[in-house]
C-alpha positions in Angstrom: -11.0 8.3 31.9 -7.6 7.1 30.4 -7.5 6.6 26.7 -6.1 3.3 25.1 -5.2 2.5 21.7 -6.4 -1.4 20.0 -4.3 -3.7 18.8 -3.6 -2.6 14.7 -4.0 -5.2 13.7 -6.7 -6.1 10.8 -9.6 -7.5 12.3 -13.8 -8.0 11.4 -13.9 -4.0 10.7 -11.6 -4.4 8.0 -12.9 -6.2 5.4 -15.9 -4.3 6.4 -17.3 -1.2 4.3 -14.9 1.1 2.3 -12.4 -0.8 4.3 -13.4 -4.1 2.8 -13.2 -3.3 -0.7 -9.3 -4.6 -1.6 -7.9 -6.8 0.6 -4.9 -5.3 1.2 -2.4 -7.5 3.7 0.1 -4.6 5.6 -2.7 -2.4 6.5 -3.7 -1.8 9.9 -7.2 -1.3 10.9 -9.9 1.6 11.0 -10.1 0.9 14.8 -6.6 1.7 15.6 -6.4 4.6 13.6 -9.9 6.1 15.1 -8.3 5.2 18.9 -5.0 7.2 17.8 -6.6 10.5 16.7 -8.9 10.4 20.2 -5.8 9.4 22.1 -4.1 12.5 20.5 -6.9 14.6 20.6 -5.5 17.1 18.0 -7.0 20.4 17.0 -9.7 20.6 14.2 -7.8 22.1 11.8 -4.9 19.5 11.9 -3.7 18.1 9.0 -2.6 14.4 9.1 0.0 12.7 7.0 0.8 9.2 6.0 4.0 9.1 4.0 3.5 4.9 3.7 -0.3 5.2 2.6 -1.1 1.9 1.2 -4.6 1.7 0.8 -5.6 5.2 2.7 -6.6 3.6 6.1 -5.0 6.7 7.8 -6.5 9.1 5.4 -9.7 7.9 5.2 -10.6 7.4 8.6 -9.0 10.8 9.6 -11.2 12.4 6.7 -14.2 11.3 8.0 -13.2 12.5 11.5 -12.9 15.9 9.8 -9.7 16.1 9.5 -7.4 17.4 5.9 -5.5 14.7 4.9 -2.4 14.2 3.2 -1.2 10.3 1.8 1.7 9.1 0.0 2.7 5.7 -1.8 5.1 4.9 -4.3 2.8 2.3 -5.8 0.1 4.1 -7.9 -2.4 1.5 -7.9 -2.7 1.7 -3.7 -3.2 5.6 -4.5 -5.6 5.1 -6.7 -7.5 2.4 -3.7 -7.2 5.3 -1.2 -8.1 8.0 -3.6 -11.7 5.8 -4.3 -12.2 5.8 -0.8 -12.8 9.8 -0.6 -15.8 9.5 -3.1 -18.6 10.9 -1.6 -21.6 8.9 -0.7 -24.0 10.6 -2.1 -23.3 9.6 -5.7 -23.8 5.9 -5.0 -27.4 6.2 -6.9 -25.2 7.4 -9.8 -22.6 4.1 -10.2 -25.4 1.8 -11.6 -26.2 3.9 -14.6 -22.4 5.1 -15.1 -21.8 1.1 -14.6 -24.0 0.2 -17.8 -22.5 3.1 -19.7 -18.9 2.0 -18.9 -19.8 -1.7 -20.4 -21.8 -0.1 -23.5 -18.7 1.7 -24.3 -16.2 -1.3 -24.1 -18.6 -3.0 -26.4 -18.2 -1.1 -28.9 -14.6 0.0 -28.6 -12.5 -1.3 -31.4 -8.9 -1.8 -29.9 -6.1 0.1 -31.6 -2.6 -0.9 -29.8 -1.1 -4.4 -30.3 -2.8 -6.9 -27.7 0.4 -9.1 -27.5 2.3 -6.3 -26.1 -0.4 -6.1 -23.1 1.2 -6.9 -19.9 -1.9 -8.6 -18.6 -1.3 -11.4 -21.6 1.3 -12.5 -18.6 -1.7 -14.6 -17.4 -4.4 -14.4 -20.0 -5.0 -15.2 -23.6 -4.8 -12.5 -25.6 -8.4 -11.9 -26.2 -9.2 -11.9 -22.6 -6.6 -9.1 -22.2 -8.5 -7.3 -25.0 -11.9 -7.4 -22.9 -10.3 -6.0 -19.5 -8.6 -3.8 -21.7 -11.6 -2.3 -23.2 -13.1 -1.5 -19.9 -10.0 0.3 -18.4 -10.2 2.3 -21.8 -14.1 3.0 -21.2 -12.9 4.3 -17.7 -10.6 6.5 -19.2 -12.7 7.6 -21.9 -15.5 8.6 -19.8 -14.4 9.4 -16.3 -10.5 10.0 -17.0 -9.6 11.9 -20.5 -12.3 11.9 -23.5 -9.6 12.7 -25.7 -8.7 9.3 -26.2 -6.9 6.2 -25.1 -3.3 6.2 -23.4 -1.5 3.4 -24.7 -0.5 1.4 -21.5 -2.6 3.1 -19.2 -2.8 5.1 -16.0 1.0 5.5 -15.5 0.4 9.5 -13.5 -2.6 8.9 -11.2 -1.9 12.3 -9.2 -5.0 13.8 -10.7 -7.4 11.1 -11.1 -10.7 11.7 -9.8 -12.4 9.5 -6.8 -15.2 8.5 -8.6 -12.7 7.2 -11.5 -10.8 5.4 -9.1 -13.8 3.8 -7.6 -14.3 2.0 -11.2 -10.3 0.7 -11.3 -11.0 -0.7 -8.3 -14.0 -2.4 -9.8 -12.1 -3.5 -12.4 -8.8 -5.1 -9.9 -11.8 -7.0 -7.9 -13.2 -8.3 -11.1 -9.9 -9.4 -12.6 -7.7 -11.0 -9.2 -11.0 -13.1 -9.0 -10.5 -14.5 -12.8 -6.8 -14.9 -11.9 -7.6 -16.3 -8.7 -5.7 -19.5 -9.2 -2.3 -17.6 -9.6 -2.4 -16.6 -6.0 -0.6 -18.8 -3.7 0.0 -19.9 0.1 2.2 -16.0 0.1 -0.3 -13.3 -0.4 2.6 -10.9 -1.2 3.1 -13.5 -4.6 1.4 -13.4 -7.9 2.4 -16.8 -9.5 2.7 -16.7 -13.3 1.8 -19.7 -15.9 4.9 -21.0 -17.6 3.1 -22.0 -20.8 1.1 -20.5 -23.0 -1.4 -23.4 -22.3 -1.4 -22.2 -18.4 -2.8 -18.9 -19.5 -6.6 -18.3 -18.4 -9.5 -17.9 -21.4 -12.3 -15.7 -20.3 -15.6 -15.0 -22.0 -16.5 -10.9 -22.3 -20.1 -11.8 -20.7 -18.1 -13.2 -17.9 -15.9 -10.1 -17.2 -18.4 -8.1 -17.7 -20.9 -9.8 -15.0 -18.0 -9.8 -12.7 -17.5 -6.2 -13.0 -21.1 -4.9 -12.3 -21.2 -7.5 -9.1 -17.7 -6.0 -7.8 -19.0 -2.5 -8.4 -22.8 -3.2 -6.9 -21.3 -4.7 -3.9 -18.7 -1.5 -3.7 -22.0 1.0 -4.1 -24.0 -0.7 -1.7 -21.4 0.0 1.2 -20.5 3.4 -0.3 -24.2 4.5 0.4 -24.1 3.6 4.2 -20.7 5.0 4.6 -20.4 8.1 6.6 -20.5 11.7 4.8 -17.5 13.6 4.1 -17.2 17.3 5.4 -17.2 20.1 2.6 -13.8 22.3 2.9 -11.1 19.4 4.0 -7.6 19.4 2.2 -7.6 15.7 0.9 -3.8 15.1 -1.3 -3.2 11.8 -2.3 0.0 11.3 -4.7 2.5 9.1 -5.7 5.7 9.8 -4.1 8.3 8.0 -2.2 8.6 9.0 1.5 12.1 9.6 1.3 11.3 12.9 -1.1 7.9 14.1 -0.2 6.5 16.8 -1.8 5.9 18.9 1.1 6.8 22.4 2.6 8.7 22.5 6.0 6.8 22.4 9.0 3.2 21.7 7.0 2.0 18.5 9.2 0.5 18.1 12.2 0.2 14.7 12.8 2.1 11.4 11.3 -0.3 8.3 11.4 1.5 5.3 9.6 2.9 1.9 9.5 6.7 1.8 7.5 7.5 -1.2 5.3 7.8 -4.5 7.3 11.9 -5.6 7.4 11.4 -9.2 5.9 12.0 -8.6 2.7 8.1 -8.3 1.5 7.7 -7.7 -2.1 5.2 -5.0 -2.1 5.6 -4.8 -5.4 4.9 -8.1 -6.6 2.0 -8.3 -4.3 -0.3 -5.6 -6.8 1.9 -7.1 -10.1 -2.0 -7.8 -11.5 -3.4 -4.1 -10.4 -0.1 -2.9 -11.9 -0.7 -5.0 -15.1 -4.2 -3.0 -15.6 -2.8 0.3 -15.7 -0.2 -0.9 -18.2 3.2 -1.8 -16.0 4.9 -4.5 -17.9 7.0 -6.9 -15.4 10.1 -5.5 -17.1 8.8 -2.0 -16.0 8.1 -3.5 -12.4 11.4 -5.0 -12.1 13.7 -2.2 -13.3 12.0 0.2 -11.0 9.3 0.3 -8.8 10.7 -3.4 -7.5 14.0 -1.6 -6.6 12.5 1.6 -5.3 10.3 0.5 -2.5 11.5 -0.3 1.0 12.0 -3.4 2.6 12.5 -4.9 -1.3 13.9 -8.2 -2.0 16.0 -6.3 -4.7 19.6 -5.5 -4.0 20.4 -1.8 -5.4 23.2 -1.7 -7.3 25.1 0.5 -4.9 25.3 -0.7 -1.0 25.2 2.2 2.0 27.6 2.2 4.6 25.9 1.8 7.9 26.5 5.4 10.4 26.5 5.8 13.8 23.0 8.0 13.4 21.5 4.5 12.9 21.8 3.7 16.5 23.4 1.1 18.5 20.7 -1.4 18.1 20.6 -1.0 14.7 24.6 -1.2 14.0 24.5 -4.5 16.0 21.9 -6.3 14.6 23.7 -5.5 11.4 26.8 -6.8 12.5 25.6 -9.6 14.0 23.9 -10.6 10.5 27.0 -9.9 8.4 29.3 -12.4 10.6 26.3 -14.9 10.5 27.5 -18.2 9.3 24.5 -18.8 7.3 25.1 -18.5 3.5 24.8 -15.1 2.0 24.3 -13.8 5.4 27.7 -11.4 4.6 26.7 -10.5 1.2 22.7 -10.8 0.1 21.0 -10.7 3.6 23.6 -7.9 5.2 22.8 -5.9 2.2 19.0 -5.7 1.7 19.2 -5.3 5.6 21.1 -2.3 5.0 19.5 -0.7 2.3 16.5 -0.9 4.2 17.3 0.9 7.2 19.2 4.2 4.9 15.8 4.1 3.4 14.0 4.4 7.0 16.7 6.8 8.1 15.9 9.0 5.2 12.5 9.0 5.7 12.3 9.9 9.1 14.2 12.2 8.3 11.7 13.7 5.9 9.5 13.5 8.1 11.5 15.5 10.7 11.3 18.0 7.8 7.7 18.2 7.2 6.0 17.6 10.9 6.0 21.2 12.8 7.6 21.4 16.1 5.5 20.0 18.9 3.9 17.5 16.4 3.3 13.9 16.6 4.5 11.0 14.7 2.5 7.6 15.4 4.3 4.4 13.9 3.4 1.3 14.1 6.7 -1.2 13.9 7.2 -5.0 14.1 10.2 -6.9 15.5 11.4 -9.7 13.2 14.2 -12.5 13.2 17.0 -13.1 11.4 17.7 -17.0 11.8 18.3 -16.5 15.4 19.9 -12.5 15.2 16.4 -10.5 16.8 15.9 -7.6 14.7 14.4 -5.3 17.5 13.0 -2.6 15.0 11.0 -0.6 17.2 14.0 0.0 19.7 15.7 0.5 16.3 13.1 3.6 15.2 13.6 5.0 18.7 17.1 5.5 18.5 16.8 7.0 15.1 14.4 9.4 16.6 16.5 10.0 19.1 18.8 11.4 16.6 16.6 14.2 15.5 15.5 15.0 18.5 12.1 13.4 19.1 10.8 12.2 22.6 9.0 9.2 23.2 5.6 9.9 24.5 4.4 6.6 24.5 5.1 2.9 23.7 1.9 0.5 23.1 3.2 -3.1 22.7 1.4 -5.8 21.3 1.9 -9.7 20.9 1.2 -11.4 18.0 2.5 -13.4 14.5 3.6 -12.0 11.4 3.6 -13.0 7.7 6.3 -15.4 8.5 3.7 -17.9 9.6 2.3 -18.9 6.4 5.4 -19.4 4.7 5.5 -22.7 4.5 9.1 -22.6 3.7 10.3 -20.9 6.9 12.0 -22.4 9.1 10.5 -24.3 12.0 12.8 -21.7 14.4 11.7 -18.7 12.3 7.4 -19.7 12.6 7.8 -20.8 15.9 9.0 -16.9 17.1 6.3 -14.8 18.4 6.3 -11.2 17.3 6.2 -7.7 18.9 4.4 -5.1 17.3 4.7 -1.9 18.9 2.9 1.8 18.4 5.5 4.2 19.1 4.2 7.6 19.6 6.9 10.3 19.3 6.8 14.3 19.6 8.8 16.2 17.4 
């Protein structure tokens, strides 16, 4: 019988379960990921990577497949999503209690830092800060560190434990709902009040109600969610895909979806989550804003395009920098570029780390530039071509992209239809 792959695309599955606990846009669904491994077929004792983890989708539906895992993400509050994902059903009967113990113990904290430095007083009055604060401290305190309170939070979430994680993302449900009027028509945008007056008063009772619903809702789904194996490898950092911390040839498989080429501002998108484990926006802005691919941010040094781009790529880059749309020579060209020597790298990282014979699934979108096509996934063949990968197979798919709700797009730019495209290459 001949194997097929779905369309990645989100759909019912995932805002259902485990799945269904953060809403995070730029996943892909458990569906597709569940297809790939049976279209692979790979051997038991595989190891599967995904050096763009986001909110674990690879590794948590190849974990429960029985397979060791390994998942990357420069942004440490989507590692500490996936890392909540491992946690074990059979401890759900345990999150009530632990729940009322958490809340006892932010009662009855008496805050020591200064509350006006707290980066979530970007949106809330400062005593409303102090209440969220206190929980994230009673997380820490009982599931993290007892030896007491880090000042700004969780900034090295390497070694946090699943079932901690499983209460920060509690805690980011219960606070994006109070801050729910900050989102807007972009959900890669966190607005911000411009007034003091703008900022949002809560009452502790409230926060506190909101938390146990978040984390009843979360336990109900975690006790019908399917059992984990004993013995799998299961590594969930933060590190940038361009460096991963990895030995040569250590990887079997490469299930993933890079960083969209519109200019998305991933980091902006989690600014709230970010907020909670104590990134101030001057802290977002000077670095995790400028590391991530596909940023909005120019670096302060451009890369010079190289013929081990491609020819697809070098012409779509030409083609933008002679534009005669403004800034298409000197903004657009450049973040353009600096995204594809940050997708060049990373392949080539992963050329490092997969083992010979080993396969690299990607999932890439095509995008526009005014009328220039960015053909991206003719783009990531010819950069595989470069280190020597064949194309197995090419699954394409028609659809929209995240251009479709900006209202302020162009006409021309939300009337283009999209190609998404699984690429599945052998090393």
């Amino acid at each position: 019988m001949e194997r097929s792959i779905r369309n990645p695309k989100r759909d019912a599955s995932s805002r259902q379960g485990k799945t269904g606990w953060y809403d995070y846009y730029a996943g892909f669904s458990p569906g597709f990921v569940a297809d790939t491994l049976n279209y692979l077929d790979p051997h038991p004792k595989s190891i599967v990577l995904d050096p763009w983890n986001g909110s674990g989708t690879t590794t948590n539906v190849a974990q429960e497949a029985g397979f060791s895992v390994v998942g990357f993400d420069i942004n440490p509050a989507m590692i500490i999503l996936s890392k909540a994902k491992t946690l074990d059903p059979s401890v759900a009967n345990s999150i009530g209690p632990l729940c009322d113990e958490l809340i006892e113990k932010a009662d009855h904290f008496r805050m020591q830092h200064p509350v006006w430095s707290d980066p979530l007083t970007t949106w809330l009055v400062k005593d409303g800060a102090l209440y969220i604060r206190k929980l994230e401290w009673a997380i820490q305190k009982l599931l993290v560190d007892n030896k007491g309170y880090r000042n700004g939070g969780i900034r090295t979430v390497n070694h946090i434990s699943s079932l901690a994680s499983f209460f920060y993302i509690g805690l980011f449900r219960a606070v994006r709902l109070i801050l729910a009027e900050f989102r807007s028509s972009n959900p890669t945008w966190i607005k911000q009040p411009k007034t003091e007056a703008e900022k949002v008063t809560i009452k502790k009772r409230h926060l506190h109600q909101l938390f146990v619903q978040n984390i009843s809702e979360m336990a109900l789904s975690l006790s019908s969610s399917q059992y984990l194996q004993n013995g799998l490898d299961v590594r969930l950092e933060v590190a940038s895909s361009e460096a991963q911390p990895l030995d040569k040839q250590s990887i079997d498989i490469v299930i993933s979806s890079p960083p969209y080429c519109t200019r998305i501002d991933y980091a902006m998108a989690t600014c709230i989550e970010l907020a909670i484990l104590g990134y101030t926006m001057e802290k977002l802005n000077e670095k995790m804003r400028i590391e991530m691919i596909g940023t909005p941010k120019i670096h302060r040094k451009t890369p010079e395009p190289t013929i081990e781009w491609g020819p697809t790529c070098l012409g779509f880059l030409k083609d933008v920098r002679e534009h005669g749309s403004r800034a298409s020579k000197t903004y657009y060209y450049k973040t353009y570029t600096q995204y594809f020597d940050s997708v060049f790298a990373s392949m080539g990282e992963i050329d490092r780390v997969l083992k010979d014979n080993g396969k690299c699934v990607l999932v890439v979108q095509d995008s526009y530039y005014k009328d220039v096509h960015n053909d991206l996934p003719s783009i990531f063949v010819e950069m595989g071509h470069h280190y020597n990968w064949s194309v197995d197979s090419r699954f394409v798919f028609k659809g929209s992209s995240l251009v479709a709700i900006n209202k302020r797009a162009s006409r021309h730019q939300q009337s283009k239809k999209r190609t998404e495209e699984v690429l599945i290459f052998t090393k």
